[in-house]
ZATORZA-763127 format. One record per atom (N, C-alpha, C): residue in one letter; z, y, x. Coordinates in pm, whole numbers, plus 50000, padded with zeros to 5 digits. Atoms other than C-alpha are relative to their C-alpha. Last residue first. Example, Ala and Ser with C-alpha at 12.3 -4.5 7.8 and 13.67 -1.06 7.14 Angstrom:
<pts>
S499944988149918 S507144989451367 S500735010949923 A500004988150089 A507804955051230 A500005012050090 
</pts>
This chain:
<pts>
X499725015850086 X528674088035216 X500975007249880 X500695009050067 X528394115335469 X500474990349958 X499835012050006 X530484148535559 X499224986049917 X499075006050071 X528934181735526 X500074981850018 X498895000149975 X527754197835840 X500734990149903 X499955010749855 X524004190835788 X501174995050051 X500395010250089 X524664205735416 X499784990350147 X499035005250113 X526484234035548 X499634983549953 X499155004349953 X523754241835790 X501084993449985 X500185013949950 X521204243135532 X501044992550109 X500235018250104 X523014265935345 X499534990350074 X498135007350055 X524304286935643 X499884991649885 X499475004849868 X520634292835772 X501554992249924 X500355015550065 X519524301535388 X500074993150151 X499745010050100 X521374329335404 X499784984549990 X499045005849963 X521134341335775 X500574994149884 X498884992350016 X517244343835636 X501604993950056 X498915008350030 X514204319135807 X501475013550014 X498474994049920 X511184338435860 X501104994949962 X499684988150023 X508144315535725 X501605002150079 X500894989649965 X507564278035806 X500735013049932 X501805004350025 X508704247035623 X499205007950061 X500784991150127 X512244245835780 X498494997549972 X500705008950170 X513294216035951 X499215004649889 X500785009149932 X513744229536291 X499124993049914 X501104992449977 X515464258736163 X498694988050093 X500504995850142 X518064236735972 X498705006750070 X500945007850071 X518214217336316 X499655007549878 X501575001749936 X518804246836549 X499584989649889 X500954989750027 X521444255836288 X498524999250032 X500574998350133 X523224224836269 X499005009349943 X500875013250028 X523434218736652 X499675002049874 X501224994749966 X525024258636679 X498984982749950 X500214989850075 X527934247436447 X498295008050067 X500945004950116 X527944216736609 X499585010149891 X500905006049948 X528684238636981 X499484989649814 X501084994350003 X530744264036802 X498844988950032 X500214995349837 X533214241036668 X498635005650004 X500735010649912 X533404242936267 X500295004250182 X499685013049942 X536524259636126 X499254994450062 X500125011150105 X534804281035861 X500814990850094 X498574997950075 X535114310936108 X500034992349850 X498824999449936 X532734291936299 X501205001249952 X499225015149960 X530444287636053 X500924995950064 X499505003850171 X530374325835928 X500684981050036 X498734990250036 X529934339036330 X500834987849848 X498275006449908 X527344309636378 X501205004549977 X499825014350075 X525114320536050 X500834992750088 X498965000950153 X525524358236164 X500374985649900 X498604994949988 X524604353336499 X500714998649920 X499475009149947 X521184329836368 X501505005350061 X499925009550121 X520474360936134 X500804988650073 X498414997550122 X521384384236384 X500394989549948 X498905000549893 X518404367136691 X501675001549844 X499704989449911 X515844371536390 X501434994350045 X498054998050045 X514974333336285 X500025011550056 X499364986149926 X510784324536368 X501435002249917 X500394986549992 X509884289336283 X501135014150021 X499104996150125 X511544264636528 X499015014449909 X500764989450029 X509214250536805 X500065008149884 X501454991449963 X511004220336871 X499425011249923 X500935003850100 X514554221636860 X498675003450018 X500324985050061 X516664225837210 X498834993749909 X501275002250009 X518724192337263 X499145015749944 X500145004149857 X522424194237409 X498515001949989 X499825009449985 X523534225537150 X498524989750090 X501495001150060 X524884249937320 X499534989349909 X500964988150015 X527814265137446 X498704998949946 X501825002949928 X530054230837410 X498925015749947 X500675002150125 X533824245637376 X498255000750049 X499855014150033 X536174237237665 X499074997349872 X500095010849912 X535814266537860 X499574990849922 X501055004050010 X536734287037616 X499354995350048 X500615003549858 X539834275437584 X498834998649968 X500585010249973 X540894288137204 X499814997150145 X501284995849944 X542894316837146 X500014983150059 X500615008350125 X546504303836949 X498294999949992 X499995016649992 X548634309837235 X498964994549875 X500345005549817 X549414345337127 X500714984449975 X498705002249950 X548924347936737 X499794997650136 X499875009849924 X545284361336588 X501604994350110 X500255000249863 X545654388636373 X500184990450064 X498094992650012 X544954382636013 X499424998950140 X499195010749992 X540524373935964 X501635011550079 X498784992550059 X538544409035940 X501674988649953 X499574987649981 X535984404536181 X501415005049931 X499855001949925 X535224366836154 X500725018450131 X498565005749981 X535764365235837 X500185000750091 X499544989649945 X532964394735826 X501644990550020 X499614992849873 X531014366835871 X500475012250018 X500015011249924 X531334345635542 X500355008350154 X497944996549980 X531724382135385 X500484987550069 X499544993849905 X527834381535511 X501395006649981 X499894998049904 X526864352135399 X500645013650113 X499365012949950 X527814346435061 X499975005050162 X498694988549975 X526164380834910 X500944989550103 X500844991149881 X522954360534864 X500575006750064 X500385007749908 X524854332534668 X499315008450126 X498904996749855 X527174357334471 X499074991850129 X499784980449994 X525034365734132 X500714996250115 X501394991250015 X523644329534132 X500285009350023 X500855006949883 X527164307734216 X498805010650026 X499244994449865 X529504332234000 X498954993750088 X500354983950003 X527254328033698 X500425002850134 X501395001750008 X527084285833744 X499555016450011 X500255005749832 X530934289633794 X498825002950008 X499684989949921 X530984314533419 X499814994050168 X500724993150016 X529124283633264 X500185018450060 X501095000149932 X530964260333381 X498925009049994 X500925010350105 X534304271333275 X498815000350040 X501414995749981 X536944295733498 X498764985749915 X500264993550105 X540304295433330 X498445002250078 X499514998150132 X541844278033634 X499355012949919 X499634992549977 X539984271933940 X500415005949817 X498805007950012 X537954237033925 X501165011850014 X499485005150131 X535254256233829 X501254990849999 X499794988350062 X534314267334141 X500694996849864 X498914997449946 X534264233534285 X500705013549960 X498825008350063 X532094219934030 X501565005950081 X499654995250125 X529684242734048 X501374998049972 X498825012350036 X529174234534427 X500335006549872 X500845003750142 X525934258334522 X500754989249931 X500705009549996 X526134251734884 X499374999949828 X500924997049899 X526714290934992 X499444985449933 X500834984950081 X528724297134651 X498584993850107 X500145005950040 X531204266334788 X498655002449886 X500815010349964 X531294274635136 X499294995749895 X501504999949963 X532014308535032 X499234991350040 X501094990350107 X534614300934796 X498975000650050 X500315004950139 X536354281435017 X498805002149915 X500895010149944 X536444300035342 X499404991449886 X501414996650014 X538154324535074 X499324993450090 X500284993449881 X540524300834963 X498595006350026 X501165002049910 X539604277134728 X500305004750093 X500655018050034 X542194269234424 X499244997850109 X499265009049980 X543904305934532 X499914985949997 X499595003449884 X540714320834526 X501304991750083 X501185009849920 X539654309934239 X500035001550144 X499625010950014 X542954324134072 X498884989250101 X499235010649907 X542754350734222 X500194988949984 X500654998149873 X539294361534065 X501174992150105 X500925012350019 X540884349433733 X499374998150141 X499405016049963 X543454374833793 X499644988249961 X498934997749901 X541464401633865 X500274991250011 X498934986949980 X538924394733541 X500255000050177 X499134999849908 X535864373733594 X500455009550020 X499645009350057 X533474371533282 X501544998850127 X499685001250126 X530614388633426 X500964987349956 X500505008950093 X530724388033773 X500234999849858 X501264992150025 X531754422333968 X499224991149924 X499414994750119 X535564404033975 X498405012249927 X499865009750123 X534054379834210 X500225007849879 X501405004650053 X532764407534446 X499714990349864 X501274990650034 X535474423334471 X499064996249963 X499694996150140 X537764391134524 X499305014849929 X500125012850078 X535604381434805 X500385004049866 X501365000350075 X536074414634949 X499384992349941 X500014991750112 X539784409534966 X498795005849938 X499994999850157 X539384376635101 X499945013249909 X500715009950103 X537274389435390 X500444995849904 X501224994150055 X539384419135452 X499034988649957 X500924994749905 X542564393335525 X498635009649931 X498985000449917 X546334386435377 X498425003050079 X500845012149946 X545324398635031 X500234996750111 X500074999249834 X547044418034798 X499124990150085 X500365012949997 X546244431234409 X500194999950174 X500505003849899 X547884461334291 X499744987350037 X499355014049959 X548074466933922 X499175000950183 X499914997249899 X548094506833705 X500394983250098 X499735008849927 X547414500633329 X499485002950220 X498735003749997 X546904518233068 X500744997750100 X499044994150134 X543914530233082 X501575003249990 X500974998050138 X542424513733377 X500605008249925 X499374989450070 X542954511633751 X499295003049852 X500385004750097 X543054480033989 X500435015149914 X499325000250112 X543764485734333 X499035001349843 X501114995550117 X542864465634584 X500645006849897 X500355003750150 X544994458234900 X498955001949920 X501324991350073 X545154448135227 X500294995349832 X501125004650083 X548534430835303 X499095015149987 X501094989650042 X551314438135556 X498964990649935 X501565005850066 X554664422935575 X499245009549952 X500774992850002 X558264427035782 X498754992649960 X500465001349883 X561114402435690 X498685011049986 X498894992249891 X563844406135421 X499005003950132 X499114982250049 X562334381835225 X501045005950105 X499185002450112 X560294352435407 X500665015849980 X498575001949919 X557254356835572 X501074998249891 X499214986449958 X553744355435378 X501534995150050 X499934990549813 X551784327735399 X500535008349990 X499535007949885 X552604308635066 X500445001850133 X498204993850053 X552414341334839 X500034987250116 X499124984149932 X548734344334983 X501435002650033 X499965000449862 X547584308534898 X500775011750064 X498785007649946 X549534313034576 X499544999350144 X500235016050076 X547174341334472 X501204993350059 X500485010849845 X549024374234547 X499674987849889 X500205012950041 X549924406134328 X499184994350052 X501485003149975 X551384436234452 X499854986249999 X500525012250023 X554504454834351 X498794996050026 X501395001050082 X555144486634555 X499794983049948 X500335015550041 X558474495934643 X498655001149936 X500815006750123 X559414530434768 X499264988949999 X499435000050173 X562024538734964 X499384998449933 X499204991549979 X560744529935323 X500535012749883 X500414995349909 X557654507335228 X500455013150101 X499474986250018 X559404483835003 X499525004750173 X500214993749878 X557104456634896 X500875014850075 X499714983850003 X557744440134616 X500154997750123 X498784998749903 X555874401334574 X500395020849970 X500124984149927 X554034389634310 X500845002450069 X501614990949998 X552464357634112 X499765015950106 X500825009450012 X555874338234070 X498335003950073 X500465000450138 X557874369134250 X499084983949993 X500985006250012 X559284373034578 X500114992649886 X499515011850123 X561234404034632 X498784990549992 X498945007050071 X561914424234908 X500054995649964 X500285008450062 X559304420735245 X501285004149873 X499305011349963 X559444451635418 X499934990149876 X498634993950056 X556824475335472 X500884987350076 X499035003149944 X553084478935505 X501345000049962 X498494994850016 X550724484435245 X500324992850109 X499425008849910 X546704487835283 X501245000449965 X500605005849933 X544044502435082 X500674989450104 X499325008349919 X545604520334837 X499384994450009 X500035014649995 X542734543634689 X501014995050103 
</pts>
């Protein structure tokens, strides 16, 4: 299994780039988010890959972090979602995307991803919603490498949030890790990213509260009103 390529950037394709990794070239195929971020030709580039192996047919697929590329694993384990249907939804979403949109249960947003139809979105939502959270937080493990200058002041980010919820039912310590980790690397700041949580667990009805259904309700506290 190719798992990773390094090289040099040569050719950039509608759908694919070549990769030459000191005489040999490997084609590997990118959503557009992917083909966007990559450097220009001539310049050094690494992608995780996937490879794809059937009959006939030998296709590498790239990705610019381990969370999308397990995203697209998982999508392509749905009935009805080739490879390049899988990129395609990720290219329309991104994988922050996808999992926000699996975690809230957005049909519509899934489906807005070429050749996917409501009735394959509605498949991808159910068979992926429980799986959501924890490629949500491995974004936070397997995101590109971070650029110098581009680390946050941590200082400057609120550690808590200001009001502690009353008498929340029980959350294992992970679960609430793993529902900050995922929100975070969604963009939120930690400090409303923790405020959303204490409230989903504030609100619950009782019983152990999963890092699944933490990041749905959070999501839905997070999402913009009106």
């Amino acid at each position: 299994m190719i798992g990773k390529i390094s090289g040099r950037l040569e050719l950039r394709g509608p759908d694919h780039v070549l990769i030459d990794t000191g005489g040999v070239g490997y084609i590997v195929y990118c959503s557009d988010r992917t083909l966007a971020a990559l450097p220009s030709v001539g310049e050094a580039v690494a992608l995780y890959t996937e490879l794809l192996v059937r009959e006939d047919l030998l296709q590498l697929f790239g990705f610019l972090t381990l969370a999308e590329k397990e995203w697209h694993r998982l999508l392509t384990s749905v009935q009805g979602i080739g490879a390049k249907v899988a990129m395609a939804i990720l290219g329309t979403l991104g994988p922050d995307g996808v999992g926000r949109a699996i975690s809230l249960g957005d049909v519509a947003a899934v489906k807005a991803a070429p050749g996917v139809g409501p009735k394959t979105a509605q498949r991808v939502i159910l068979e992926l919603k429980d799986k959501a959270p924890a490629v949500m937080a491995l974004g936070a493990h397997g995101a590109a490498p971070v650029m110098a200058g581009s680390v946050p002041d941590v200082s400057l980010i609120d550690p808590a949030p200001q009001a502690a919820p009353p008498a929340p039912p029980p959350a294992a310590a992970n679960d609430r890790a793993d529902a900050l980790s995922a929100l975070t690397n969604l963009g939120y700041a930690h400090g409303e990213a923790a405020t959303a949580i204490a409230q989903a667990e504030a609100e619950a009805e009782g019983g152990e509260i999963t890092s699944a259904a933490l990041i749905r309700a959070a999501l839905r506290k997070l999402a913009p009103k009106g």
